[in-house]
C-alpha positions in Angstrom: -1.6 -14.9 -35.5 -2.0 -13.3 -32.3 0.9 -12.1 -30.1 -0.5 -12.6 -26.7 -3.4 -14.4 -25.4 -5.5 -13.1 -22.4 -7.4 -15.1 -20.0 -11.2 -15.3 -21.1 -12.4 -13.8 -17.5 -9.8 -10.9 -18.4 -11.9 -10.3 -21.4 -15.2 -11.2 -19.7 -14.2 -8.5 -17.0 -13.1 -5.5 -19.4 -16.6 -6.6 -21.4 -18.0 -4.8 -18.3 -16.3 -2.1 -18.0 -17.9 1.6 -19.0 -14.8 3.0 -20.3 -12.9 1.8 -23.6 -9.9 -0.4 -22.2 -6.6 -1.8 -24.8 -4.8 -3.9 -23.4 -1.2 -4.2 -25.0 1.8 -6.1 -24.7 4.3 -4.0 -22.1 7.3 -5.5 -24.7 5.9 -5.6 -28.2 3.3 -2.7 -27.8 1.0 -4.7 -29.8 -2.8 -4.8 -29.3 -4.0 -7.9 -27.3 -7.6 -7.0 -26.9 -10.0 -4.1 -27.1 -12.9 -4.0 -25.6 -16.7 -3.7 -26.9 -16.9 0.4 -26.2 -13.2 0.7 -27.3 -14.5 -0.4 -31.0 -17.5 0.9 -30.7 -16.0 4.2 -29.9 -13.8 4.2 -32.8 -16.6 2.8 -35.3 -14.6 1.7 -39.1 -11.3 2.8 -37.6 -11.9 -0.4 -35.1 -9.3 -2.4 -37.4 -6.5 -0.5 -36.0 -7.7 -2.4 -33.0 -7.3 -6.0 -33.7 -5.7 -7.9 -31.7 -1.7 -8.3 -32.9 -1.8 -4.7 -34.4 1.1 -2.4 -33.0 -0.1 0.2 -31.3 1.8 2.3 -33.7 -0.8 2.0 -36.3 -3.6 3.0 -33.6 -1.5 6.1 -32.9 -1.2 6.8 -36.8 -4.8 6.8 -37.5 -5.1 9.3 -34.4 -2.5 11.2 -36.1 -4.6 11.4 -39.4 -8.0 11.4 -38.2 -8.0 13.1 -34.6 -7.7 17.0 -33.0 -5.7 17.5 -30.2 -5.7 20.4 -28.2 -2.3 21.8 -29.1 -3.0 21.3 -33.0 0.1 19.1 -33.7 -1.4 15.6 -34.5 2.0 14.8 -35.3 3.9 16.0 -32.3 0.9 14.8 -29.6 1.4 11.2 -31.5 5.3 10.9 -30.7 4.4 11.9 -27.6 1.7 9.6 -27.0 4.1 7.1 -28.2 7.1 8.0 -25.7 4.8 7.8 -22.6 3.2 4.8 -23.5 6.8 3.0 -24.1 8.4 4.7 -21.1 8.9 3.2 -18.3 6.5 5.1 -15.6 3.1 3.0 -15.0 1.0 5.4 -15.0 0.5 8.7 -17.3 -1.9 11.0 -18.6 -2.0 10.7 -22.4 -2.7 14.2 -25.0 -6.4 14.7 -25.0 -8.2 14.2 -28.5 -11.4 15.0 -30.8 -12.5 12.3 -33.1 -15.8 12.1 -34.4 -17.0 15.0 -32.5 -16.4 13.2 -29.0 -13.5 15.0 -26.9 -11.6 12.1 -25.7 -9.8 11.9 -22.4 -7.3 8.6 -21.7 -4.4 7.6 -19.6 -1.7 5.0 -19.5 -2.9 2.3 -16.6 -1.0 -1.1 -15.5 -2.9 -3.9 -16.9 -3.7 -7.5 -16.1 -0.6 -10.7 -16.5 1.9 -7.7 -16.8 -0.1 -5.6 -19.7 -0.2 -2.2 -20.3 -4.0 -0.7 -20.4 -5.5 2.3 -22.3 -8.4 3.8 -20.8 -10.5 6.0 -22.9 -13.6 8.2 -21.8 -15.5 11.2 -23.0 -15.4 13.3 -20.4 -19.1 13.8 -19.5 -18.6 10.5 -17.7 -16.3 12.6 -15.3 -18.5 15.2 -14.8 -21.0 12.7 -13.4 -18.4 11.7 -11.6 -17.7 15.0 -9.8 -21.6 15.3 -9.8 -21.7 12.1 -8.1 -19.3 13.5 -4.9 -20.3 17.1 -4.5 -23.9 15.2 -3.8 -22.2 12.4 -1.5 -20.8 15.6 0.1 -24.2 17.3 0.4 -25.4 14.4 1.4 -22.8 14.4 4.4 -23.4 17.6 5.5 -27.3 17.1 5.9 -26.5 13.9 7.5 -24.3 15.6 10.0 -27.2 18.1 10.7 -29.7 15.4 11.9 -27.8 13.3 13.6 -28.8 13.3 17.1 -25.3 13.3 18.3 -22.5 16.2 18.5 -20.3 15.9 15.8 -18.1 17.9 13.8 -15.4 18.2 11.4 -11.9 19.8 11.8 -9.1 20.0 9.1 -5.7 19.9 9.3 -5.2 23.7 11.2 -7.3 22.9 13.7 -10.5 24.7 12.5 -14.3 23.4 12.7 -15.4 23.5 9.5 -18.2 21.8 10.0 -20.7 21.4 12.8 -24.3 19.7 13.7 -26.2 21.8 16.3 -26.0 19.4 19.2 -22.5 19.4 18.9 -22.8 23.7 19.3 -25.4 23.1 21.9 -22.8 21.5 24.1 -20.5 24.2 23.8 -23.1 26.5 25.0 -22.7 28.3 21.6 -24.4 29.2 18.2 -23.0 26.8 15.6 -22.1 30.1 13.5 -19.6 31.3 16.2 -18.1 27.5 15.7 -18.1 27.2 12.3 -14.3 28.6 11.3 -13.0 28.4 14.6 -10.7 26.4 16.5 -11.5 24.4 19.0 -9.8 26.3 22.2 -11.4 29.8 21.3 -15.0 27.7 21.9 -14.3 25.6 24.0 -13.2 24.8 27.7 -9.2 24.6 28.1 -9.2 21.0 29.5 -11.2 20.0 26.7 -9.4 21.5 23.8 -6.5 20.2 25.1 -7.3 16.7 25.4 -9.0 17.1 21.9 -5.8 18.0 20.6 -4.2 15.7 22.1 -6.1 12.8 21.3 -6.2 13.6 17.6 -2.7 14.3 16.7 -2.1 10.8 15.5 -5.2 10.8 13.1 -3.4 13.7 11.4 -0.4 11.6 11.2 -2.0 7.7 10.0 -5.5 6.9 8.9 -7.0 5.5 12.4 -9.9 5.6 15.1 -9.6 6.8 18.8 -12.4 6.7 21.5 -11.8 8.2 25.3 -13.2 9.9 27.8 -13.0 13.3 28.7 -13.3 14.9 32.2 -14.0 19.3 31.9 -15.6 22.0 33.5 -18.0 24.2 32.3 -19.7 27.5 34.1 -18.0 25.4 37.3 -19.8 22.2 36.8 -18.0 19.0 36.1 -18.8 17.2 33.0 -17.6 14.1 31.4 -18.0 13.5 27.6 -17.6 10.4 25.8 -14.9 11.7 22.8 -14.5 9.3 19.5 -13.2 10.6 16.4 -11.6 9.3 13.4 -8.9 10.4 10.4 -10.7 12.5 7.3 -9.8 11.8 3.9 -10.3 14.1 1.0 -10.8 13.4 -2.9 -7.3 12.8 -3.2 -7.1 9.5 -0.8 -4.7 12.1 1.7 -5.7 12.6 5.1 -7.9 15.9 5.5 -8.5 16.5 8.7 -10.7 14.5 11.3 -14.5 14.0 12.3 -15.6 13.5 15.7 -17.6 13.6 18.6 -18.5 14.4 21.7 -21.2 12.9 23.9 -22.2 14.4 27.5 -22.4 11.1 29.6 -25.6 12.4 31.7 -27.3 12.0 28.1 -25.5 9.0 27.1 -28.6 6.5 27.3 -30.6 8.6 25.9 -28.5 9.2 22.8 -27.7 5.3 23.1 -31.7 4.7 23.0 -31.9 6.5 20.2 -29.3 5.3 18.0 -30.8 1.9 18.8 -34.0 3.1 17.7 -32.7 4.7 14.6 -30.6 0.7 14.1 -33.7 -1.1 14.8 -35.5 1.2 11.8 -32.9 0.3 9.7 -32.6 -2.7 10.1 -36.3 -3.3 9.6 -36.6 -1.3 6.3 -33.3 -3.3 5.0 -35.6 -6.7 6.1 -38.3 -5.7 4.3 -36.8 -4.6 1.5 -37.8 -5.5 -2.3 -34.1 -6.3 -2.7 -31.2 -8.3 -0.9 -28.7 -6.5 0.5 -25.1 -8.0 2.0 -21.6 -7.0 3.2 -19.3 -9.4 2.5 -15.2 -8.4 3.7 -13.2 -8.0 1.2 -10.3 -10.7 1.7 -11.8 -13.8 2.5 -15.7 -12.8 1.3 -17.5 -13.8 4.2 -21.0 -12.6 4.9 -21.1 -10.2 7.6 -24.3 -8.8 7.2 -27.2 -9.6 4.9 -30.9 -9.2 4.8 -33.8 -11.7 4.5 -34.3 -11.3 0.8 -30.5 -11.6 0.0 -30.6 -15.0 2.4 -33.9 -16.0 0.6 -32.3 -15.7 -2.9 -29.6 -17.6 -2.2 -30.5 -20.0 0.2 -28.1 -18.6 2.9 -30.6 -20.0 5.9 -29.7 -23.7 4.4 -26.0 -23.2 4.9 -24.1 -26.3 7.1 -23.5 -24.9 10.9 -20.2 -25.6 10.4 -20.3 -22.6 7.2 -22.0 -20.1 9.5 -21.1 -17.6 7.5 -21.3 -18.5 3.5 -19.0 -16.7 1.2 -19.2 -15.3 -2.3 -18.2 -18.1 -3.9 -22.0 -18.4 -4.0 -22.9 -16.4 -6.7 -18.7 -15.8 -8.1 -16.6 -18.7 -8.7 -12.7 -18.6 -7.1 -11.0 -17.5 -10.4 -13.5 -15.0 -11.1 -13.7 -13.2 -7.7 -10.4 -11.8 -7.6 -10.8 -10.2 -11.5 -14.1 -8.5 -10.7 -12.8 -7.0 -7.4 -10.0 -5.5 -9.3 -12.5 -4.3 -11.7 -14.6 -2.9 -9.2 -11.6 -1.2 -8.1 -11.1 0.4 -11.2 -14.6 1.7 -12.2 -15.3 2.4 -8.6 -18.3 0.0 -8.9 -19.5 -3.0 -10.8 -23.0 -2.3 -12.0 -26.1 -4.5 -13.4 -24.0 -8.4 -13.9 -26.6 -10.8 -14.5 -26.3 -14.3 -13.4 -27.8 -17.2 -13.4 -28.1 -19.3 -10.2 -29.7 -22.1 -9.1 -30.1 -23.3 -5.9 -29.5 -26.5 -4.3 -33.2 -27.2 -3.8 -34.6 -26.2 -6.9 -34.7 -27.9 -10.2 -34.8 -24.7 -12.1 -32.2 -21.6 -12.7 -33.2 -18.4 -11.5 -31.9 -15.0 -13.0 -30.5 -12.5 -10.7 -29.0 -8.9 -11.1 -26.3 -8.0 -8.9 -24.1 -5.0 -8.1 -20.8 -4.5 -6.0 -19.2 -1.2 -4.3 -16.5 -0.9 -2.2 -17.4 -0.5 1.8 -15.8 0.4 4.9 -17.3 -1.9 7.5 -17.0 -2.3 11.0 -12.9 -0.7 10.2 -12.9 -3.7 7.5 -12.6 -3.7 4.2 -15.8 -4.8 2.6 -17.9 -5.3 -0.4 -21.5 -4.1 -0.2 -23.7 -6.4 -2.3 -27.5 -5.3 -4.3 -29.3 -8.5 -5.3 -32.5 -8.7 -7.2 -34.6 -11.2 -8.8 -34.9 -10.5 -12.5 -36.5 -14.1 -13.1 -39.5 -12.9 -14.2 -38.0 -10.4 -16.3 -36.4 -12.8 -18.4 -39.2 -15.0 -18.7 -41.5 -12.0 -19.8 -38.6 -11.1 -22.6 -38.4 -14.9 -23.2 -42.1 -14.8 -23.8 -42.3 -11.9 -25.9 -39.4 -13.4 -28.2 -41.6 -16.3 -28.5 -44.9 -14.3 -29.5 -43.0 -12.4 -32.0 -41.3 -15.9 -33.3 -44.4 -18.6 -33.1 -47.7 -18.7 -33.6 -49.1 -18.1 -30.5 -51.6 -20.8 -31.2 -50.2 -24.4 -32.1 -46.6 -22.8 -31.3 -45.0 -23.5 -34.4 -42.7 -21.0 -36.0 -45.0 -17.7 -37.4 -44.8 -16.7 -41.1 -41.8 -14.0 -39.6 -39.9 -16.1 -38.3 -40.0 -19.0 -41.1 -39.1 -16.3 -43.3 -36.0 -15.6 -41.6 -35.3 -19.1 -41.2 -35.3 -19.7 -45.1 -33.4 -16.4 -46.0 -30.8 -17.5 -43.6 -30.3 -21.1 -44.9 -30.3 -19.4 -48.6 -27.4 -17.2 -47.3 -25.8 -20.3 -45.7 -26.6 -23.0 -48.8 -25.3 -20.7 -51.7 -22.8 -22.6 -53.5 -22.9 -26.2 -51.5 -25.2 -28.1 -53.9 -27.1 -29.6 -50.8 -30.6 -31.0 -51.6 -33.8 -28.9 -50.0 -37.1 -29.3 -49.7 -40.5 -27.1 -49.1 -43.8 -28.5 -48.4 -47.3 -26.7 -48.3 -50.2 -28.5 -46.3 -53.8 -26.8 -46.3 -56.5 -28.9 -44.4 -59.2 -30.0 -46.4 -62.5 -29.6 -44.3 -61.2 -26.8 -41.8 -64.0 -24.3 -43.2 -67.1 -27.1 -42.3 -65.4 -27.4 -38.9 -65.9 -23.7 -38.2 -69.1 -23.6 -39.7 -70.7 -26.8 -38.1 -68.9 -26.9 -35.1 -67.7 -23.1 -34.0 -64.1 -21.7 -33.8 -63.6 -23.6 -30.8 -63.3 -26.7 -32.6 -61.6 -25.4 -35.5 -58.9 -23.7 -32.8 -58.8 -27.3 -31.3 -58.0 -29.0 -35.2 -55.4 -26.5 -35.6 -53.4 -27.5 -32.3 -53.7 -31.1 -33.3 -53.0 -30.6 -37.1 -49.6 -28.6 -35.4 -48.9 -32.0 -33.0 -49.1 -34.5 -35.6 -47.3 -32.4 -38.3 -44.0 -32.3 -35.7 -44.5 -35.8 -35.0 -44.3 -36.9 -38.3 -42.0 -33.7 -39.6 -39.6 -33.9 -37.0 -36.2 -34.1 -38.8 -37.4 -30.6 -40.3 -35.5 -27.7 -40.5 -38.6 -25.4 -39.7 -42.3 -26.2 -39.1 -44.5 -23.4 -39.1 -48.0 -22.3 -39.8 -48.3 -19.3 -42.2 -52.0 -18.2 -41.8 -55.6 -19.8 -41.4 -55.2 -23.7 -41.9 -51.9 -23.4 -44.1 -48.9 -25.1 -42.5 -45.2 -25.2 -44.1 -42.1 -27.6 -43.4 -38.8 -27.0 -44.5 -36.2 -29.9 -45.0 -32.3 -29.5 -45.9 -30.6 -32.7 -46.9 -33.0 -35.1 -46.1 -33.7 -36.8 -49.5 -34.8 -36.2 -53.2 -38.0 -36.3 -54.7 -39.0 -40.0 -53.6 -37.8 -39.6 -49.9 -40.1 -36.1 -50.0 -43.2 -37.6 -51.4 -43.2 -40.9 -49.1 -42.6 -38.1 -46.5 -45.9 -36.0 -48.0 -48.0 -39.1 -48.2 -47.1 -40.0 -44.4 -48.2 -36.4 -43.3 -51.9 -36.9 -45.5 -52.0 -40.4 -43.6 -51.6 -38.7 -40.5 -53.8 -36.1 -41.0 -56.3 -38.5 -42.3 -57.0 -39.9 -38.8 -60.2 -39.2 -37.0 -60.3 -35.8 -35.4 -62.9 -36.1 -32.5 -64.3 -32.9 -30.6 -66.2 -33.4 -27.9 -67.8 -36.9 -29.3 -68.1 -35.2 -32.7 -66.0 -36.5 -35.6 -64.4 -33.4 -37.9 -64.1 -34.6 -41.3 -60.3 -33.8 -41.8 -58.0 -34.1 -44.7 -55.0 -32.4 -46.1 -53.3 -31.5 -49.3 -50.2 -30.7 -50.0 -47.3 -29.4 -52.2 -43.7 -29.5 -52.3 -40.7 -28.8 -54.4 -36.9 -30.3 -54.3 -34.4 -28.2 -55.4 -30.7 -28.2 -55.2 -30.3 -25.3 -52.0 -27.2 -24.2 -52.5 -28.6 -22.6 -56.4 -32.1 -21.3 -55.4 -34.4 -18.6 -54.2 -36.3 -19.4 -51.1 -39.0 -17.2 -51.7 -39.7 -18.9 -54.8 -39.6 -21.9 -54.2 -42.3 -21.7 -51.8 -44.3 -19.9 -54.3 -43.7 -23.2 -56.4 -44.7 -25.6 -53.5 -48.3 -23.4 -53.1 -48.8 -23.6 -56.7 -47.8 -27.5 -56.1 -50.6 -27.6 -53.3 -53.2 -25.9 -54.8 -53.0 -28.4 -57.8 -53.3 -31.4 -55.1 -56.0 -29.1 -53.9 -57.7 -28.9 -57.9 -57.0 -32.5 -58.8 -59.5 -34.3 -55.6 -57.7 -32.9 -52.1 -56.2 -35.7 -49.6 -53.2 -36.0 -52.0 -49.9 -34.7 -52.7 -48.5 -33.2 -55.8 -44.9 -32.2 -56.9 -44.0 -29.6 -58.8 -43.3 -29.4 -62.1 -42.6 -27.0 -64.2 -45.5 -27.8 -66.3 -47.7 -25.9 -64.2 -46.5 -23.1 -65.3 -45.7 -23.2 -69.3 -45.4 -19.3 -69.4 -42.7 -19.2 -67.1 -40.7 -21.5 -67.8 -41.2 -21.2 -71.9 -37.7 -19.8 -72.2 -36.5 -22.9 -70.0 -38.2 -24.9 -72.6 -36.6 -23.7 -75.4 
């Protein structure tokens, strides 16, 4: 019995997740759900892991099967155990080996008042710190082309960090800048008001943006000053980044920055793949690019919904859980989903991921959409080709393999009544020979359409080779419901087959066996339904034949006896 039960979109959510999440009961510490890496990660020891299990037998088979780092299994356990118990939210849990994968985790508040266990190996950190010394590289060369003067100061008071344009201004080399402060560069008045200015983004994350009137080498200058608060890696506030714009160049650094807009915006309108902002309380589009309005029909919305929301592509109860998973894992990568739009008849499949954003000073979400319709088609298609015959469409000889071996599997021990029948055309080699494969191709597609007509309560249809087609029926009679069945199909088959004004002189044979299904072997009972067809076939064709076990006197001799 479980102990807890947890929303299906909670579960949905921690499916997507990179990181192995358990989720356990805050008063019980019992397991309430692990997800799919959590048991993967722990392979045959995924049992501790069912839901209702107390975590206490998790933490055992750590203790038995697991290194930790200070060699006390025992010891690293209880104190596993304490902080998970405790009462603080949040805590870093004692590092562990198991199955040569170092394992880092950490107690985490969960979902409806849970507590949650996240797992990782710690390679996925590493990318992690590879991911923001490049976003930091990234900055600085950023920094270095922008056309503007900027720079970045920390919390002393020291530029460490500067384009050119912004040493330019100061009438200095960007290495005398770099690692100084402000007022040994820079005019007095403008230092000053610098200072000035920033000392509240040292105090509370903000944005300020005035004017400053200086002198420098006696001439009188005003700059246009904007700078904002810094954080570092640890969310704290770092320092500031600014900067400073002389007016006399303003429309020419104005002209350019609408230049460099313009180019973006064009590349993001031309772009292979839809791109949007939505904010992140209410999830209104601020921004999105033709293809993202194309793939969702945005340009349709009602005047009155001038700017469509989310709810598009998540539903209300979803939204909130995948934000708070995209909080966690920093991002939400690669969720397919299928949408159709209001005009179409048919479902599209799209591929979407979400990030967190700082737009406009607002909170956002930044949206990638792409079409992966013909994607899933093409994998749809392939399936099929490996499935059917990629001529009349009925099931292949793989796949109606599969399909017996599974209902074996299923049938054993039920006593429910089966059946296999064998049809061969008679008259498909003429065809070819008279007529050309064309017409024997053409016979084959129609010999396919008039076996599902008349076979269509069957299990399986399938064509196995050359002209040799298969049905497979479960429960659908005994041996006189079967062979009224076989002599409707050689009637059927039995009408005129005309290509291109020519009559093909078609018939068919056929075999079949009825067995009990729940005490057999698939494999061979068709075996008995071919031998069943190729007597039809021996004893004057456009018939049907049971089997018996006649056929066969030295195999069943024993039988006999």
């Amino acid at each position: 019995m479980r102990v807890l039960s947890i929303a299906p979109d909670i579960v949905a959510t921690a499916a997507l997740a990179r990181d192995a999440i358990i989720f356990i009961g805050s008063s019980d510490l019992k397991v309430a759900h692990a997800n799919p890496v959590a048991t993967k990660l722990f392979g045959t020891a995924k049992a501790a892991l069912r839901d209702g299990t107390e975590i206490k037998q998790f933490l055992a088979l750590l203790a038995k099967n697991a290194k930790f780092e200070s060699g006390d299994g025992v010891g690293a356990v209880r104190e596993t155990l304490s902080l998970v118990s405790g009462k603080t939210k949040k805590a870093d849990l004692p590092d562990f080996q198991m199955n040569d994968k170092k394992i880092i985790w950490r107690k985490a508040e969960g979902p409806e008042g849970l507590i949650a266990l996240i797992l990782r190996e710690p390679g996925k950190a590493e990318e992690l710190a590879k991911a923001l010394a490049d976003h930091k590289i990234f900055i600085q060369h950023l920094i270095d082309v922008l056309p503007i003067p900027v720079y970045l100061r920390n919390l002393d008071g020291v530029i460490n960090r500067c384009n050119d344009a912004f040493a330019e201004l100061l009438e200095q080399k960007p290495k005398k800048v770099i690692g100084s402060k402000l007022a040994d560069v820079a005019p007095a008045p403008l230092a000053s008001k610098v200072a000035e200015y920033e000392a509240s983004l040292l105090k509370t994350e903000g944005y300020v943006r005035h004017e400053i009137e200086f002198e420098m080498d006696g001439v009188g200058k005003v700059a246009l000053f904007a700078a904002s608060s810094l954080k570092g890696p640890s969310g704290a506030i770092a320092g500031t980044i600014g900067s400073l714009i002389d007016v006399t160049s303003l429309k020419v650094a104005q002209a350019e920055v609408a230049a460099a807009e313009e180019r973006l915006t064009g590349l993001l309108e031309k772009a292979p793949i839809g791109v949007g902002i939505s904010t992140r309380n209410g999830g209104e589009f601020q921004f999105f690019n033709k293809m993202f309005s194309n793939l969702l029909a945005l340009d349709d919305a009602k005047e009155e919904d001038a700017k469509p929301t989310d709810t598009v592509l998540l539903s209300k109860r979803y939204r909130e859980k995948s934000l708070q998973d995209m909080d966690m894992l920093g991002e939400l990568q690669d969720v397919e989903l299928r949408f159709r739009r209001a005009d179409s008849s048919e479902a599209r499949w799209l591929k979407t991921s979400i990030e967190p954003l700082k737009f406009e000073g607002e909170e956002s979400v930044l949206w990638w959409l792409s079409d992966i319709t013909r994607q899933k088609l093409a994998e749809r298609e392939l399936q099929n080709k490996a499935n059917n015959d990629e001529l009349t469409g009925l099931a292949n000889r793989a796949r109606y393999m599969q399909k017996l071996t599974q209902c074996e599997t299923v049938l054993r021990g039920t006593g429910t009544p089966a059946s296999i029948l064998m049809l061969d055309l008679d008259g498909f080699k003429a065809v070819n020979d008279t007529l050309g494969h064309a017409a024997g191709d053409w016979v084959l597609v129609e010999t396919a359409k008039r076996l599902k007509r008349i076979g269509r309560r069957a299990e399986e249809a399938a064509r196995l080779g050359g002209d040799e087609f298969t049905l497979f029926f479960i429960n659908k009679g005994g041996e006189k419901e079967i062979a009224a069945l076989a002599d409707d199909l050689i009637a059927e088959i039995s009408k005129p087959f005309v290509w291109e004004g020519k009559e093909c002189d078609i018939g068919a044979s056929i075999g079949f066996t009825v067995f009990d299904g729940g005490y057999c072997d698939m494999n061979e009972q068709l075996r008995r339904a071919d031998k069943a067809m190729q007597e039809a076939k021996s004893a004057g064709k456009g018939r049907s034949c049971l089997y018996q076990p006649e056929m066969e006197p030295d195999l069943h001799r024993d039988e006999a006896g």
